[in-house]
C-alpha positions in Angstrom: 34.0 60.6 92.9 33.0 58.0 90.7 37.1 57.9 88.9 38.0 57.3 92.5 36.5 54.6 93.6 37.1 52.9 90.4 40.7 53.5 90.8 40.4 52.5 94.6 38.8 49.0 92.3 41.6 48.7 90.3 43.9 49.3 92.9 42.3 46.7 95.2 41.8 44.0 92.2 46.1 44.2 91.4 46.8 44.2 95.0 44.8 41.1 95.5 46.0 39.2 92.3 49.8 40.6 93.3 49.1 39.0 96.8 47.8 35.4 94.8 50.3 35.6 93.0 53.1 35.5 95.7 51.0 33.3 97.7 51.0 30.7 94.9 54.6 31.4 93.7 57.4 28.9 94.9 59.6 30.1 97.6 63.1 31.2 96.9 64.2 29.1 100.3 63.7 26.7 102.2 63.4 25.8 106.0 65.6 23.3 107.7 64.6 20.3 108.7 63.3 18.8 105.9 61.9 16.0 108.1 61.5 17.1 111.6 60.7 15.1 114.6 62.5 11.2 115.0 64.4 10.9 111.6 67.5 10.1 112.4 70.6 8.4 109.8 69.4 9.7 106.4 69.9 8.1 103.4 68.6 9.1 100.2 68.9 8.0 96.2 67.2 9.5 92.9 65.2 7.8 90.3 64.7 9.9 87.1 63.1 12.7 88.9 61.6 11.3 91.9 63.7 11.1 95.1 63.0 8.6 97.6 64.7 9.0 101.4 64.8 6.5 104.6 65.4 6.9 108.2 66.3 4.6 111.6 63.5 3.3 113.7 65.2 2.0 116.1 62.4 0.1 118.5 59.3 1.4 116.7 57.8 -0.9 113.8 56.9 -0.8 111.4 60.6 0.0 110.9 62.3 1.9 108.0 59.6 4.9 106.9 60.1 5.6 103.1 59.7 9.0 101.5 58.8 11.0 98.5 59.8 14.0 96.9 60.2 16.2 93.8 62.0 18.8 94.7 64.7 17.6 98.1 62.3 19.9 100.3 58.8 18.8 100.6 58.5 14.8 101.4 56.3 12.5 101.9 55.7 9.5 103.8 54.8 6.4 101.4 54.9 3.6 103.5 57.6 1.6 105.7 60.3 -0.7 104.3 59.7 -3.5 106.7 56.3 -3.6 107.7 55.5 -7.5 108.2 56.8 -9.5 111.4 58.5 -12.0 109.2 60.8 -8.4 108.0 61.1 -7.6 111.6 60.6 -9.8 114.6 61.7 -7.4 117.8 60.2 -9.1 121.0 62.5 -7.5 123.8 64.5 -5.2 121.9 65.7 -2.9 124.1 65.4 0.8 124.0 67.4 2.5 121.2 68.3 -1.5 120.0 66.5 -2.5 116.6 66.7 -0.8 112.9 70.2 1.3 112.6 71.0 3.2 109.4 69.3 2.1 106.5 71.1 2.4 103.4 68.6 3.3 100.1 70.3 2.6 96.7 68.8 2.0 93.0 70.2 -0.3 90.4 69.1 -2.0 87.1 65.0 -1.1 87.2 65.3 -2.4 92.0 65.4 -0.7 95.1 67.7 -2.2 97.6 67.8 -1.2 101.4 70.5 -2.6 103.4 70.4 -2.0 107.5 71.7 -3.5 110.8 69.3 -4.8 113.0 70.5 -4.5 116.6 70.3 -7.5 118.7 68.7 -7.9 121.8 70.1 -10.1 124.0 67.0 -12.4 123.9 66.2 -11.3 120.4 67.5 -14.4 117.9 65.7 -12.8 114.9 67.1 -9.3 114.9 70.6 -9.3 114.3 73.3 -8.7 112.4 73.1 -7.1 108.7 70.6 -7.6 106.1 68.9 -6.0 102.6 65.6 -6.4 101.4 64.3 -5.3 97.6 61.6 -3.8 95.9 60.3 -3.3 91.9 58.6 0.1 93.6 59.5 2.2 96.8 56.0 2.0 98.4 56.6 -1.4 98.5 56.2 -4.5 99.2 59.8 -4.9 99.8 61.0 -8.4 100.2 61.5 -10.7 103.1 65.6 -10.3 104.5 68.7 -11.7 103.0 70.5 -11.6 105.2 74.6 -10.9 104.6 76.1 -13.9 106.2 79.6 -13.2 108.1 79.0 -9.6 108.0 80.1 -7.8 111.2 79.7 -4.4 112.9 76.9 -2.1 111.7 75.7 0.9 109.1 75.8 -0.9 105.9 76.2 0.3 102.6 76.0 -1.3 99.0 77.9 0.1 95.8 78.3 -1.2 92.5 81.4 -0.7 90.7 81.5 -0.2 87.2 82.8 -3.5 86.0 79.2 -5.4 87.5 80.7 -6.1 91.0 79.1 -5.0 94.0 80.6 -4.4 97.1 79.3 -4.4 101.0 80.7 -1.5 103.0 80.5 -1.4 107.0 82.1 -0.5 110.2 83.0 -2.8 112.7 84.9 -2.8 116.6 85.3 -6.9 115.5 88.5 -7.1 113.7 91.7 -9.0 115.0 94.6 -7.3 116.9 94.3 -5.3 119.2 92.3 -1.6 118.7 95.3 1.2 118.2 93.0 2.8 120.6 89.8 3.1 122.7 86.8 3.0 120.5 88.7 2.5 117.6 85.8 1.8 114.7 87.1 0.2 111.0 85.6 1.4 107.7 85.6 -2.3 105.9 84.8 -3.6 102.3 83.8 -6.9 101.0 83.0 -8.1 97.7 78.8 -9.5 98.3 77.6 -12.2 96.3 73.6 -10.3 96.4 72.0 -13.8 95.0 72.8 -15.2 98.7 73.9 -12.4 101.0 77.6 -14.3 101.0 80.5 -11.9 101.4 83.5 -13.2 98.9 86.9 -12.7 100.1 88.4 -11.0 103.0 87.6 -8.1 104.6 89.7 -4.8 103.0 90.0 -1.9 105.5 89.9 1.2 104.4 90.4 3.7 107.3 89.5 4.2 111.1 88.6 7.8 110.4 90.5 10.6 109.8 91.4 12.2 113.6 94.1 11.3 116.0 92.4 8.6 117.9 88.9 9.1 115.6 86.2 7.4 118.1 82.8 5.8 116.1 83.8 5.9 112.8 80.5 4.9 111.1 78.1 4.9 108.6 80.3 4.8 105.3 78.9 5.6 101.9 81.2 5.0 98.6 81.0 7.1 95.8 82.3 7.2 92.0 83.1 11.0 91.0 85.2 11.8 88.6 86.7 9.1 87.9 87.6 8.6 91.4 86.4 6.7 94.6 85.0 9.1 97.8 84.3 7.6 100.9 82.2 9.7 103.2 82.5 8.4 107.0 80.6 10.0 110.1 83.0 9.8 113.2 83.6 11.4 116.1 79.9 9.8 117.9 76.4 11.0 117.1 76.5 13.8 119.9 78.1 17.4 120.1 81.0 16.2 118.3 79.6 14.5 115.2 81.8 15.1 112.4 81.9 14.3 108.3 84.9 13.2 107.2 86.1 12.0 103.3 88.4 9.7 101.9 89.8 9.5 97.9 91.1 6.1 96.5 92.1 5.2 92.8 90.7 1.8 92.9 87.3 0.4 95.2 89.6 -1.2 97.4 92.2 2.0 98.0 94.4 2.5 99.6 92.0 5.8 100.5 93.7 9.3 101.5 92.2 12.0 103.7 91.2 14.9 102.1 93.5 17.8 103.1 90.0 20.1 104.2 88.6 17.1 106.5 86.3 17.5 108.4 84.0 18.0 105.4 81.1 19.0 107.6 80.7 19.3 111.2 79.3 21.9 113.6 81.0 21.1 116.5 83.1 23.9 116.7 79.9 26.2 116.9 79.7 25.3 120.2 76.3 23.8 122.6 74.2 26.7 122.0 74.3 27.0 118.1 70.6 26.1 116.7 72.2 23.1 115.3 74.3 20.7 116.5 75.7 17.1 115.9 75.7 17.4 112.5 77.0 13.9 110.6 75.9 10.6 109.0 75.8 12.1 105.6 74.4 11.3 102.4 75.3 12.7 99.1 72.5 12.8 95.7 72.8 14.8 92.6 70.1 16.0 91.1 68.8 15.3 87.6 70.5 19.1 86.6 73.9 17.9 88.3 74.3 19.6 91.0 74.8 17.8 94.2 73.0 17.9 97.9 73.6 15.6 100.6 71.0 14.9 103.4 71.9 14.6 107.4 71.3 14.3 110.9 71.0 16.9 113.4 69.6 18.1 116.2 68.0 22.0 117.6 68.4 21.9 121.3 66.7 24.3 123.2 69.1 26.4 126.0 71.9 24.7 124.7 71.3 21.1 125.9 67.4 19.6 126.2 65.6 18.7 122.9 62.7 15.6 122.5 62.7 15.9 118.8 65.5 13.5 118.7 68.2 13.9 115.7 66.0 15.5 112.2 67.1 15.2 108.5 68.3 18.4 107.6 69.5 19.5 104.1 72.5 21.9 102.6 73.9 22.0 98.8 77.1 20.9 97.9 79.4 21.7 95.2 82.4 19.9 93.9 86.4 20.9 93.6 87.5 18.3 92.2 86.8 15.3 94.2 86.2 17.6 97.5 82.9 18.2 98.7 82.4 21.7 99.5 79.6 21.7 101.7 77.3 24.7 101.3 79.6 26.6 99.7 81.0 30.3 101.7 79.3 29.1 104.9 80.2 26.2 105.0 77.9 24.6 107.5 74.0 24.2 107.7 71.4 26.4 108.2 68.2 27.3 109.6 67.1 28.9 105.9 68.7 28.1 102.7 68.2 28.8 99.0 65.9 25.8 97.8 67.3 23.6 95.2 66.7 24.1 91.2 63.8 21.8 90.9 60.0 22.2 90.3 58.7 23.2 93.5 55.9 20.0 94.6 54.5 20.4 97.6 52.4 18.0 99.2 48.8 18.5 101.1 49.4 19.5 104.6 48.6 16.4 107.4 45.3 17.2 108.9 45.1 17.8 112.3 42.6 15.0 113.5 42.6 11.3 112.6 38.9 10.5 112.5 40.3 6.5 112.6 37.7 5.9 109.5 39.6 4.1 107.0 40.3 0.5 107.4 44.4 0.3 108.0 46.4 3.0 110.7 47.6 6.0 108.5 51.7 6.0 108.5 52.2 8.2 111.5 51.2 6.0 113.7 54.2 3.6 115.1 53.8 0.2 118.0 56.7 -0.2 120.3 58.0 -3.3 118.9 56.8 -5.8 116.5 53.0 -6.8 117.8 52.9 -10.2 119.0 49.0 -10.8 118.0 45.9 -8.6 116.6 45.2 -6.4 119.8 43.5 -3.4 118.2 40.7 -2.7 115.5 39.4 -0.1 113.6 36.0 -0.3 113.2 33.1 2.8 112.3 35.4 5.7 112.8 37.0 4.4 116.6 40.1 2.7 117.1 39.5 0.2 119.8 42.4 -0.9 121.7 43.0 -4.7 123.9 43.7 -4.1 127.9 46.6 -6.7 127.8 48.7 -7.4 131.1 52.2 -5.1 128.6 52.6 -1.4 130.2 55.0 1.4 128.8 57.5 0.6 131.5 57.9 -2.9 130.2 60.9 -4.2 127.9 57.3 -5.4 125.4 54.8 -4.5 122.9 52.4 -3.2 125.1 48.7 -2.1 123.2 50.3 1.7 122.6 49.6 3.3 119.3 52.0 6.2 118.9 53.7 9.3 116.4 56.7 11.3 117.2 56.5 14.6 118.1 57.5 16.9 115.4 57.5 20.7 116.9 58.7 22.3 120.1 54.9 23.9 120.3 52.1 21.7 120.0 49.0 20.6 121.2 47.5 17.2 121.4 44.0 16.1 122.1 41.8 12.1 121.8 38.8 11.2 122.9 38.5 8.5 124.8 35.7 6.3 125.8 36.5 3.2 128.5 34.7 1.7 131.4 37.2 -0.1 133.5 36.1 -3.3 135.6 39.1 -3.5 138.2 41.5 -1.4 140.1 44.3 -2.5 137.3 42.4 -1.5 134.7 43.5 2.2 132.8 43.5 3.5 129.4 44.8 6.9 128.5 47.2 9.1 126.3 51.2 8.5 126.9 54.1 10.7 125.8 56.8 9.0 126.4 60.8 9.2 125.3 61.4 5.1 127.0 60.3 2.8 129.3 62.3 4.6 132.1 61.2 8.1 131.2 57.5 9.6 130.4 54.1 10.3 131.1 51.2 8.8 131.1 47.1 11.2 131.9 45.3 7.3 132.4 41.4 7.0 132.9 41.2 4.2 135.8 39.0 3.0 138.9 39.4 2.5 142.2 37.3 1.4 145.5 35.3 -1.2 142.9 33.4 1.9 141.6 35.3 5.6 141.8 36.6 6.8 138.2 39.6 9.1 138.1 42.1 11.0 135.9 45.4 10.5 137.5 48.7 11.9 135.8 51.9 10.1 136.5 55.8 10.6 135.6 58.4 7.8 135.1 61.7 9.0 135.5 65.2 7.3 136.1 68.0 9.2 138.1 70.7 6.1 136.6 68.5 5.5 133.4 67.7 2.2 135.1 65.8 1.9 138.1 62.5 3.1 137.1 60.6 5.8 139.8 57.1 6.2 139.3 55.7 9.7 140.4 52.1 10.4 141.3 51.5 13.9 139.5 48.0 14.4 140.3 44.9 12.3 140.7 40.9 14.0 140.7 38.0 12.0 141.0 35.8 11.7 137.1 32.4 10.4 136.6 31.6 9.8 133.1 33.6 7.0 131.1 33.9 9.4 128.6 36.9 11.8 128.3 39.1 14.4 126.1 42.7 14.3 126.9 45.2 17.1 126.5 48.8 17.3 126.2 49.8 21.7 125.5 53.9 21.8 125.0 55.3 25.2 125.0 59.2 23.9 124.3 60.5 22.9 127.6 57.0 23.1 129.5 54.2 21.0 129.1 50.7 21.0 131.1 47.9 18.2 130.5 44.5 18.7 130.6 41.4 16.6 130.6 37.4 17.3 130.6 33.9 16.6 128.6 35.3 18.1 124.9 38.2 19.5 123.6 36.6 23.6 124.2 36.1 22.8 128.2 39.4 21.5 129.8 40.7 21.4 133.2 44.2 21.4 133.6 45.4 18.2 136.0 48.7 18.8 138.4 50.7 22.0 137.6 53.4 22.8 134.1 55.5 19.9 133.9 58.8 19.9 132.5 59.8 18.1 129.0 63.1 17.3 130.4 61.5 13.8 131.0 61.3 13.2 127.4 64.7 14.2 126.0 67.1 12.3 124.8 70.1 14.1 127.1 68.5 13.0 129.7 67.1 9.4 129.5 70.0 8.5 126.9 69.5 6.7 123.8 69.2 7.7 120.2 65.3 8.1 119.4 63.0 11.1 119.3 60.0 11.0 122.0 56.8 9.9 120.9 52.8 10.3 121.8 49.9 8.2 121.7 47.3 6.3 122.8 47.1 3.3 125.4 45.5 0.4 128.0 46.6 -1.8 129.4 45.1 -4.2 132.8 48.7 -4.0 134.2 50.1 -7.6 134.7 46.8 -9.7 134.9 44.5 -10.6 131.8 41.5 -9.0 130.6 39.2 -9.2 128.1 37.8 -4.9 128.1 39.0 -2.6 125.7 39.6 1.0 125.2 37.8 3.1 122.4 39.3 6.0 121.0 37.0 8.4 118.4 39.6 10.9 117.0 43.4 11.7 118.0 44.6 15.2 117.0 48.0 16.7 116.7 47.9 20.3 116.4 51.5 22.4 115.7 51.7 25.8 117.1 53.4 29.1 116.4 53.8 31.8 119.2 53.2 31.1 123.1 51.3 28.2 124.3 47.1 29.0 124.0 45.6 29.3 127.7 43.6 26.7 128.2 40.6 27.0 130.8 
């Protein structure tokens, strides 16, 4: 009796430390994407053995986020590259205007980022092409010097091995006549970095490599092998995104096709494959030697709806000469892959809750567009936010404090503590994908002294003309509230009540389709958050908010009561 329970002992002592051991072990693969959610136009560059990678923001500032990692699968966010209003000055940018493909590159002991701001029409200070620096990636990165002359958009920088460095771009501006509709050029200029001055005339290189190639963008210039690759995305940033490479002898070319183009594209996979658009590559080789490159994508759900926006995704890549294999026997990208050979460094997981009690928002949190004046404050663990006369349907920075959404299951609670004064008064939780299409669970007032939860939904049928739906509307008491937002994929209910255990769910399931991209247009993920706002006239009340939490889930959606 007694040699069997001490072999039960043993037994239960090597299962357990088996079981440790395999929990703590690294795993063999790794999960695409690397950066889910709103992270669109990857670009990524290696520093001894540190890798640092940057993404579009589009609208949002701060603009640029910059990441960390060790090992090309687990990241994090250190800061933003442009993060002052003297960086980034968008007023009225329009939706899916602003920061476009950011371009990260190292060179003698300096980080340069070079990007396309997207001018507004009414928006003098955000335009054209510019590159800020930095002695460290979490910053501070310098004010913009700006490339004077330069046209068209997705920037790139290379330096060549004899000390000169060269702009790269792609541009619809050119003289002639296009050789046909939507013709983009691939271009190359000798830049003077001292003063942003492009030397010379603008070289060429190729208007992608179909018959009649349509948005040839986002060029990146490599040196292997004693050779010159040029990597272009064409073909648009939809279902029929495409990678396509070029080889030249010499910087300025003439570049040739290579014979196995497209490099990468999932196009051909069809609508309901898990991943689609697939383009706007980057290539990095790892302190070891072999290569990866990083890209955009997109998971749809039934073949067409997704809110995530496009993701950074990751796949190996393996030279033949100066071809890029990409993921070598498949050939494409995938949901799983076999993690790179590099210590595997992961990074704390986010917490759920932000108790708001440091002294500066933590980097999730985004404003939509660059924040005329000081409007919030966090103060004793709250985050108190300005009603100003801005909403969410405006082309403005209205007082919204946001983060994209990340996961296709996923809850979302804040507590929220407001006493509103006038019928225009409301404060609340938004999700929202643009000003034409989301929703907003507000906390307002009516009849001088009623308090309600009302739930309303902005939608576009011509993704101008804004209609605004009345969802559902109940009568609340208390100035004091805990909002929900519970998305299972494609449906999504909202909730309110006294805590985050005892909710009441407010109109019935909505649908998510409000918030994607396919249908509102556009190129940006949708976002949640918290807001106020006194709706056209002034005010001088506020909203508190105590703790916003973003909670992933796995499985169905959890009943709530």
């Amino acid at each position: 009796m007694q040699f069997t329970k001490t072999l039960v002992w043993v037994a239960t002592l090597l299962f357990l430390s088996l079981w440790g051991w395999s929990q703590d072990r690294p795993a063999e693969t790794f999960k695409n994407p690397i950066l889910s959610g709103f992270h669109p136009d990857p670009s990524i560059c290696r520093v001894g053995d540190d890798y640092f990678l940057v993404n579009s923001s589009f609208e949002w500032f701060p603009g640029i986020p910059i990441f960390h990692s060790k090992d090309l699968v687990n990241w994090e966010q250190i800061g933003y590259v442009l993060d002052r209003p003297s960086q980034l000055m968008m007023e009225t940018t329009k939706f899916s205007a602003g920061i476009w493909a950011p371009t990260i590159r190292y060179h003698n002991g300096k980080f340069y980022v070079v990007v396309t701001c997207k001018q507004s029409k009414n928006d003098c200070n955000c335009g054209n092409n510019f590159y800020v620096t930095a002695d460290t990636p979490a910053g501070p990165w310098s004010e913009p010097v700006w490339i004077k002359d330069s046209k068209g958009i997705d920037p790139t920088i290379f330096w060549d091995e004899d000390g000169k460095v060269y702009y790269v771009g792609s541009t619809h501006d050119y003289e002639g006549a296009p050789k046909w509709k939507q013709e983009h050029r691939i271009y190359l200029q000798e830049l003077k970095l001292e003063t942003g001055e492009l030397l010379g005339e603008p070289i060429y290189l190729t208007s992608g490599h179909a018959a009649e190639a349509k948005f040839t963008e986002g060029p990146h210039i490599y040196k292997i092998k004693d050779k010159y690759l040029l990597m272009v995305a064409e073909g648009g940033t939809w279902n029929n995104h495409a990678v396509t490479a070029f080889e030249a002898d010499k910087i300025t070319g003439p570049y040739t096709a290579l014979t196995v183009n497209p490099v990468l594209t999932h196009r051909h996979l069809g609508h309901d494959s898990g991943i689609t658009t697939i383009g706007h590559a980057d290539l990095v080789q790892t302190q070891n030697g072999d290569w990866w490159s990083v890209m955009l994508g997109v998971r749809p759900m039934d073949g067409k709806n997704y809110y995530l926006g496009r993701e950074t995704f990751l796949t190996p890549v393996k030279f033949e000469g100066i071809t890029p294999i990409f993921n070598p026997g498949y050939g494409r990208v995938l949901m799983a892959d076999k993690r790179p050979d590099l210590p595997w460094t992961p990074f704390p997981e986010k917490p759920v809750r932000d108790d708001f009690i440091t002294d500066k928002l933590g980097v999730d949190w985004s404003f939509l567009r660059t924040p005329q004046s000081e409007w919030y404050h966090l103060e004793k663990g709250k985050l108190t936010l300005q009603l100003r006369p801005e909403t969410t349907k405006d082309v403005a920075n209205p007082s919204l404090i946001a983060r994209r959404l990340e996961h296709h299951q996923f809850e979302v609670f804040t507590q929220l503590t407001f006493k509103p004064k006038k019928s225009n008064e409301v404060a609340g939780l938004v999700a929202m994908q643009n000003q034409n299409f989301q929703y907003r669970l507000e906390l307002g007032m009516e009849n001088k002294k009623d308090r309600y939860i009302a739930l309303y939904k902005v939608f576009s049928e011509n993704r101008k003309e804004q209609v605004e739906k009345l969802v559902a509307k109940v009568p609340y008491g208390d100035e004091s509230v805990v909002l929900g937002m519970h998305t299972n994929k494609m449906d999504v209910q909202f909730t309110y009540g006294p805590s985050k255990e005892k909710q009441t769910p407010i109109g019935s399931v909505q649908s998510m389709d409000a918030l994607c991209s396919n249908h509102s247009g556009g190129f940006i993920g949708a976002f949640v958050g918290m807001y106020a706002s006194s709706q056209g006239q002034e005010s001088k009340h506020e909203a508190i908010f105590d703790w916003f939490d973003y909670t992933p889930l796995t499985g169905k959606m959890e009943e709530v009561e």
